[in-house]
N, C-alpha and C positions, 0 to 999 in steps of 0.2 A: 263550146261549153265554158261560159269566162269563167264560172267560178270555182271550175276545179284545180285541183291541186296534180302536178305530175310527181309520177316516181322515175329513178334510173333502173326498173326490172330490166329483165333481160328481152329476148324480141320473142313474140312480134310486134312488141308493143309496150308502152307504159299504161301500169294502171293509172285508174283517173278516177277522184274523190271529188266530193263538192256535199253542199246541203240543199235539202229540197226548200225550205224556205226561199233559197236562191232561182235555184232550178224546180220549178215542181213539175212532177212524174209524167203528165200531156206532154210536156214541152222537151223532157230529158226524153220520154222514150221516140221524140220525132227526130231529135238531134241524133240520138246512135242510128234510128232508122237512115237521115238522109247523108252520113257518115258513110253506111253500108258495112256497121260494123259486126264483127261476129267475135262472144266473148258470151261473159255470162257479169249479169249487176248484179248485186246484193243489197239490198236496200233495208233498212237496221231503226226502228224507231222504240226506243226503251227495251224491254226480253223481246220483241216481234222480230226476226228476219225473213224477208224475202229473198227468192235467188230467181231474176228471169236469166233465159240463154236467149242468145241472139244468132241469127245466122244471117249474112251479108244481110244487116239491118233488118230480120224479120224478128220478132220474138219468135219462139217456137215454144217454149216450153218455162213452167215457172213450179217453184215450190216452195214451202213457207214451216216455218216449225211453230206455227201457233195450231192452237185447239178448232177453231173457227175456220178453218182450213182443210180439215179432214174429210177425206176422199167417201170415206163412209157414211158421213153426216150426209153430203150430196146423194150418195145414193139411195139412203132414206130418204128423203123430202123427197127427190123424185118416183118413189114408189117402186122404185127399182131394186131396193132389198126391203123385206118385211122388218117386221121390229122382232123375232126370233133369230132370222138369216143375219138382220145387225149384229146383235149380242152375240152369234156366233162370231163374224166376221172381225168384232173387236178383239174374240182370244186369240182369233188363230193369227190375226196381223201383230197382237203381243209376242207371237213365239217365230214370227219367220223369217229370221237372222237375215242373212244378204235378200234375200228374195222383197222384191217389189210387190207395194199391196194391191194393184192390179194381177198381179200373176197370183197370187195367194187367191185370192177370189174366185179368177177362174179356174184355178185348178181346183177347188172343194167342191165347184160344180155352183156358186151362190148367183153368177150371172153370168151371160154368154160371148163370148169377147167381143163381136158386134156389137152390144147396149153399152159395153165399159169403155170402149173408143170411142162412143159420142159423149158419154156421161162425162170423160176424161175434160175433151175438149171444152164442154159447157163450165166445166170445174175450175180448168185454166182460165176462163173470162171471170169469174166468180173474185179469185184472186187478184188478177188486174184491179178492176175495178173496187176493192178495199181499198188498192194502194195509189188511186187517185184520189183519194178522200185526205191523204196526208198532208199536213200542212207544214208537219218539217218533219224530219230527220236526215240519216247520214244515208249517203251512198258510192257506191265503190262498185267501177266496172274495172274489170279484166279479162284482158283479150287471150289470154289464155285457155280460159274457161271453153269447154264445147259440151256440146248433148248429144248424147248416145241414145237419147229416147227412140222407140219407134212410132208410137204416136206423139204428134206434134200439134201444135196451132196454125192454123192458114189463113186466120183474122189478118187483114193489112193492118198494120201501127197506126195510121191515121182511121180505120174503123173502129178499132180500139179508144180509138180517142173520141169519136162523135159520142162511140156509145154511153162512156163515162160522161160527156158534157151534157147527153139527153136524157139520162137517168140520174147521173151519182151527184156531180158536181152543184155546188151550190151556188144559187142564182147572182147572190152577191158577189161571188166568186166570176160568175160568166162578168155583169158589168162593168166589173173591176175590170179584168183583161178586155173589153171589147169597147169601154168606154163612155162618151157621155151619149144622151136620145141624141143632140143634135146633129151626131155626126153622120156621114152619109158612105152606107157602108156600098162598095162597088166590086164585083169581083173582074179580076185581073186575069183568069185562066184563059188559057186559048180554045180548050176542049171542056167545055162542060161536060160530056158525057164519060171524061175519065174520071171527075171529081165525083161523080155519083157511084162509078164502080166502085174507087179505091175508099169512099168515106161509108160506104153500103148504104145510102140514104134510103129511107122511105118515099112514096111517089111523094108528097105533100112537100117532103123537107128539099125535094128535089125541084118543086117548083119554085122556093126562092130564091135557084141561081138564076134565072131569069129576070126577075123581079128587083133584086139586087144589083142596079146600074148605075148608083150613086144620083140618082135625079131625086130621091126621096129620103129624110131621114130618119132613123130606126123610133125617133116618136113617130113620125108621120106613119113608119110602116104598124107601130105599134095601135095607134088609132083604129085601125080597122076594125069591125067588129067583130068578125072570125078570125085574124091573130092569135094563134096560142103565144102567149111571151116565150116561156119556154123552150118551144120548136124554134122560132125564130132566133135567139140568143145562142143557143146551141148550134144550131148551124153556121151565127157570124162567127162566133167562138173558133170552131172545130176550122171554117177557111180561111182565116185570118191564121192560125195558129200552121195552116201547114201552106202557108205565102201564097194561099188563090186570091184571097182578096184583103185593100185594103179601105181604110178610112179616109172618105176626101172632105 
């Protein structure tokens, strides 16, 4: 991580500061992944804070104190609380001091703790993927930090990151890091069939590691006429960024 800052905390570790303009969020959350670090980040851009936890390099769990964030807003949109069982749901998470808004939920009886462990998990990707959209702010991991959560996330760090590059991330963003058409993009893995596990490709986006042998370059791949740019850029994006493949 060059661009952080150390502190002299106490052990197990020094916190570590830097900016995402420096480091942005793909690339910081691959570095604590191949680290294997276990802590918790805080990522801070104007009144917005994030807090991911990490456990020997996984994320597992994240939570956010903005509005857009709310555990209940997901479960409406997903049909999973009515818009009565909401407006109930917002009084009773107003009044329930230490208690967690999943447990307030289920205990009123509003959903059944099987729908609210998936919904959780969908909700933790939701947040992610905000905070790959950031083009700066501050951040600050300390290894200190753990989670006591019992529901967690099992997304690998580099699926996390395809998903943002094939959804969130903005395309000028992908060329900028992947580079110019002429270059010829080659992957370098030993095992294709583990980059397809750990990146959870689709069958399609899984056929370009084949395809990607540096003989041809990303105009040339891009000429094709079934090419989606997108899929394609998203996937040099997502291997290059976790060292399967480089530019020759």
């Amino acid at each position: 991580m060059s661009d952080h800052v150390t502190t002299t905390d106490d052990a197990p570790g020094p916190v570590m500061r830097g900016r995402l303009r420096l480091t942005r969020m793909p690339a910081l959350l691959l570095e604590l992944h191949d680290s294997a670090a276990t802590g918790s980040l805080r990522v801070r851009r104007g009144d917005v804070e994030k807090w991911v936890w990490f456990r020997d390099g996984q994320p597992v769990f994240a939570r956010s104190n903005s509005s857009d964030d709310r555990l209940t807003d997901r479960l409406l949109q997903r049909g999973l609380l009515s818009r009565a069982q909401y407006e109930a749901a917002q009084e009773l998470i107003a009044n329930k001091g230490a208690r967690r808004s999943g447990e307030v939920l289920v205990g009123a009886g509003l959903i059944r703790q099987g729908a609210l462990d998936e919904a959780l998990r969908e909700h933790l990707l939701h947040m992610f993927d905000a905070m790959f959209l950031w083009e700066d702010g501050e951040w600050e991991f300390d290894p200190r930090g753990r989670c006591e959560e019992t529901v967690v996330l099992d997304t690998p760090a580099a699926a996390l990151v395809m998903a943002a590059a094939r959804n969130r991330i903005h395309m000028n963003e992908l060329w900028a890091a992947v580079g110019s058409a002429a270059g010829r993009p080659m992957v370098t893995a030993i095992s294709p069939g583990d980059l397809v596990h750990s990146l959870l490709l689709t069958p399609t986006e899984a056929l370009w590691i084949g395809r990607l042998d540096g003989s041809q370059t990303l105009g040339e791949l891009l000429a094709d006429f079934d090419t989606d740019e997108r899929e394609l850029l998203s996937t040099v994006y997502s291997l290059k960024l976790v060292g399967a493949l480089k530019m020759v």
